[in-house]
N, C-alpha and C positions, 0 to 999 in steps of 0.2 A: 504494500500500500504506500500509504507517504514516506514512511523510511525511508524507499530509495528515489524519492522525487529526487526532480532534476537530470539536470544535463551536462555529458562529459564532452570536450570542442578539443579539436588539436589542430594547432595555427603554424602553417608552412611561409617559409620563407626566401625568398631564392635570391641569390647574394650575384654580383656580377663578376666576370670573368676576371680571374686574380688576384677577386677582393673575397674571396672562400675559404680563408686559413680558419684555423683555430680562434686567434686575435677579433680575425671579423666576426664572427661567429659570436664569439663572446660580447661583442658592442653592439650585435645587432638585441641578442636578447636584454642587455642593460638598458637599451633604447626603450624596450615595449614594458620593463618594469618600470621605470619613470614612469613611463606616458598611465598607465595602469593605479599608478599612485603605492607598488608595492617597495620601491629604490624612493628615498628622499633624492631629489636630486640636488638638492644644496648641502648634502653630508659629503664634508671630503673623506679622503680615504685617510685613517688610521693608521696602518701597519704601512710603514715603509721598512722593517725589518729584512733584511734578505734570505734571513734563518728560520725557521720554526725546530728548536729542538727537542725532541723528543724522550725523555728520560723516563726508563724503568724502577719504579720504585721500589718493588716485591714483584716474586716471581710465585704462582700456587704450587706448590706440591704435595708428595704424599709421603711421609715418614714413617717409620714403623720405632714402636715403641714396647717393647718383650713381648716380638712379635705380632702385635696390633698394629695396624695402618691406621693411619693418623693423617688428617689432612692440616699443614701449614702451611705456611708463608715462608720464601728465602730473601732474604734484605738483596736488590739487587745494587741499587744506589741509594744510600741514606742524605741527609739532609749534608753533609760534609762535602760529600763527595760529589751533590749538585753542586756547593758553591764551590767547588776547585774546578768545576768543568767548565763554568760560567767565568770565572775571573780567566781561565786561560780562553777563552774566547774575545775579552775583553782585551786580553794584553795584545792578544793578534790582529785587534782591531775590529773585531766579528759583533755585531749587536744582533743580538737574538731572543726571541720569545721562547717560550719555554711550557711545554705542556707535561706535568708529573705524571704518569701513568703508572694505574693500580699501585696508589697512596692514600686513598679512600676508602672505606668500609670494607675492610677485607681483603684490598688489593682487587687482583683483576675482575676475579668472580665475583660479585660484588653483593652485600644487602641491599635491604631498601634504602630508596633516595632521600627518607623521613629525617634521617640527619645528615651531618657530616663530623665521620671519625677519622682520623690518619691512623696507616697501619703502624700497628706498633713496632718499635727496632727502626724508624728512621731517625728518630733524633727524640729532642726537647722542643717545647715551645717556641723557647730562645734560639735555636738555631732554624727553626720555621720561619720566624721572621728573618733572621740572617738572610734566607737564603732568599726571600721577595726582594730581602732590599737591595741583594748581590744583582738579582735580573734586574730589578729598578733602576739601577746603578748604570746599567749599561744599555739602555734605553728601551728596556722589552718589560714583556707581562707575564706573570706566574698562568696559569691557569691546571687548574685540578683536573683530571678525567675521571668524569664521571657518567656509570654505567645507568642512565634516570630508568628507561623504561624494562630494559632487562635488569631480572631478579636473581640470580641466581640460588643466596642463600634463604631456605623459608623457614615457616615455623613462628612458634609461641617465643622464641628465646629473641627471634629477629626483629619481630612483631610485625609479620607478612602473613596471614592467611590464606592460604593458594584458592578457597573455593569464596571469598569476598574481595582479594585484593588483586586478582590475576584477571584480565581479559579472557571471553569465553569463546572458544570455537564454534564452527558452524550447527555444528551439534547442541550447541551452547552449556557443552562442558568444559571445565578448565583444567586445559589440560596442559603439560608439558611441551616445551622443543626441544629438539637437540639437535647441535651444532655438528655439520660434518667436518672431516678433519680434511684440512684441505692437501696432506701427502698422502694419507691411509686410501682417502673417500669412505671410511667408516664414520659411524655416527659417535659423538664423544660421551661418554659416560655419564656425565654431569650437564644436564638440563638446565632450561632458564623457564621462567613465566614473564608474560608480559604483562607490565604496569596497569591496570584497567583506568580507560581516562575519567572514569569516576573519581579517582584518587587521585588526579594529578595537580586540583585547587590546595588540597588537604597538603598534599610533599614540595611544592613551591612555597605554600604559606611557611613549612617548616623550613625551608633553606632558606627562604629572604630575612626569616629572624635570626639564622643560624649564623650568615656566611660571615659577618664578620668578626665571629669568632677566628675564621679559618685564614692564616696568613696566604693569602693569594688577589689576586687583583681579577681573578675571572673563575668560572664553569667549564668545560671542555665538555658536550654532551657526546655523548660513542656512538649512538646509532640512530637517533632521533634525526636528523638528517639525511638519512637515507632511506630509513627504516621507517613507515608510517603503517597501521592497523587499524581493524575494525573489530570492535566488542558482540557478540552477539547473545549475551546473557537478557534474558524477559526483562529484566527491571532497569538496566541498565545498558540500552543500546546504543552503540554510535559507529559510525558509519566512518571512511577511511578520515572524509571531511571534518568532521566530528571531534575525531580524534586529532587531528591538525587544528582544529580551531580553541580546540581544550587548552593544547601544549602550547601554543601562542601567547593566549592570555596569560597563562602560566609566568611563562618567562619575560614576559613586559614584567610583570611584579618583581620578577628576580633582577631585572635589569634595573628596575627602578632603586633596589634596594641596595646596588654599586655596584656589580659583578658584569664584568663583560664577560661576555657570552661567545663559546667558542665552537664551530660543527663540522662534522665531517661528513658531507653530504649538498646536494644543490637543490634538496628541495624548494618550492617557494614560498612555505607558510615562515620558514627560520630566516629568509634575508632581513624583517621588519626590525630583530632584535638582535641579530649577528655582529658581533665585531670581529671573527675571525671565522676564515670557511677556508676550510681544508679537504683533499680530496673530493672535487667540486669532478663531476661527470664531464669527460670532451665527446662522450655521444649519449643519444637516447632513442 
C-alpha cells in the first residue's frame, strides 16, 4: 500500500568529447547537487590535507586461556605511538588527518553506538588529548571510526536486544548477517545486526551528549555511506528512504553538537552533514 509510495528516477548525462574523465564527471554531479539544494554552494572546501591516515588501534582476536578461547583485543597502535607517527609526519613536512580505527567500543567489532568507550591498552586520558593536539598541531582532524549501524557485540551486558534493537528482514525476523571473507569467500563466524532506524534519535541523542567527553575533533561512520536499509518489522517500518532520512536528522544533531563528521561512501542523504568522504564510488 502507501509504504512503498512513490517514485525511483535515474538522470543520465552525456558529457562532451574529452570533457569525460573522472574530474568531469565529478563536476558535473557537484553541479546538479547545488542546483538541487543538497551541496551548499557557498561552503568552501575544508580538507586541503593531502593525507588521510589511517591508524589501527586494536586488532580482534581469539586467545585461549587453560584451554578456553577467549575473544580479545591486540593493542595495534596505542595513543604513543599515534603521536610519534604524527610528529614524524610533521617533521617531513606531511599535514595529515587522521582516522583511529577500532578505538571504540571494543575495537573493530564493535557494540552499540549508545556511547563512546576507547579500547582499553591504548593509553590514559592524558595522552588522548596529546595525541588530538599532536594532529591539531599539524593542521589535520582526529576522527574516531565508528561502527553506528553494525552491531556486532549483543546482549543484556551491551544493552542491545537483537529482537527490539536490530532491523527486521523481509520475513520480519531479526535476524543475523554475516560477512564473507573476502580471501576464503566463506562466511565469517561472527555476525553483525543492523541498527533498527527506530533507534537511531535515541544513539545520536547519546553521542551529541557524549562526544565531548571523547578527545577527537570528529565521527568516522564505517558503512553508513554506502550501506543504506530497510526495516521490515509490523511496528516499526521504514523503507531504504526512511532509513536515510532517520540517519540524516541524526547526525545534523551530532554535527550541531561539534563533531565533524566523517564517510566512507557517496551516498546523497551524508553530503548535507559530511566534512570528510572517503572512498567516494568513480562508477554506479
Amino acid at each position: 500500500g502507501d509504504r512503498l509510495s512513490g517514485r525511483d528516477t535515474v538522470d543520465y548525462f552525456f558529457l562532451a568529447d574529452g570533457e569525460n574523465g573522472y574530474s568531469d564527471m565529478a563536476a558535473a554531479v557537484r553541479g546538479v547537487l547545488k542546483r538541487n539544494g543538497t551541496l551548499d554552494s557557498s561552503k568552501t572546501d575544508e580538507n586541503t590535507n593531502p593525507l588521510l591516515l589511517d591508524i589501527m588501534g586494536s586488532y580482534d582476536r581469539i586467545s585461549s586461556f587453560l584451554g578456553i578461547p577467549k575473544k580479545s583485543g591486540l593493542i595495534m597502535t596505542d595513543y604513543s605511538e599515534a603521536i610519534s607517527i604524527t610528529e614524524e609526519l610533521k617533521s617531513s613536512g606531511i599535514s595529515a588527518d587522521v582516522k583511529y580505527s577500532a578505538a571504540l567500543n571494543g575495537g573493530y567489532k564493535q557494540s552499540a553506538a549508545n556511547r563512546l568507550k576507547t579500547v582499553h591498552g591504548l593509553g590514559s586520558r592524558k595522552q588522548a588529548a596529546a595525541l588530538k593536539n599532536a594532529v591539531n598541531s599539524n593542521g589535520g582532524k582526529l576522527y574516531y571510526d565508528l561502527s553506528f549501524t553494525r552491531v556486532c557485540k549483543t546482549g543484556l551486558f551491551y544493552g542491545f536486544d537483537k529482537s527490539s534493537d536490530s532491523a527486521a528482514s523481509l520475513n520480519e525476523k531479526h535476524t543475523a548477517f554475516f560477512d564473507r571473507d573476502p580471501v576464503s569467500f566463506y562466511f565469517v563466524k561472527n555476525p553483525h545486526y543492523l541498527l533498527a532506524p527506530v533507534r537511531f534519535e535515541k544513539y545520536f541523542s547519546a553521542l551529541a551528549k557524549n562526544f565531548n567527553s571523547l578527545s577527537a575533533d570528529g565521527i568516522a561512520f564505517r558503512n553508513i555511506g554506502s550501506e543504506v536499509y530497510s526495516d521490515t518489522d509490523a511496528e516499526n517500518f521504514r523503507t531504504k528512504a526512511g532509513t536515510a532520512a532517520e540517519f540524516a536528522k541524526g547526525a545534523e544533531k551530532l554535527g550541531k553538537a561539534g563533531a565533524a563528521l566523517m564517510y566512507g561512501g557517496g551516498n546523497e542523504y551524508i553530503i548535507g552533514t559530511a566534512s570528510y568522504i572517503t572512498d567516494a564510488p568513480y562508477r554506479s
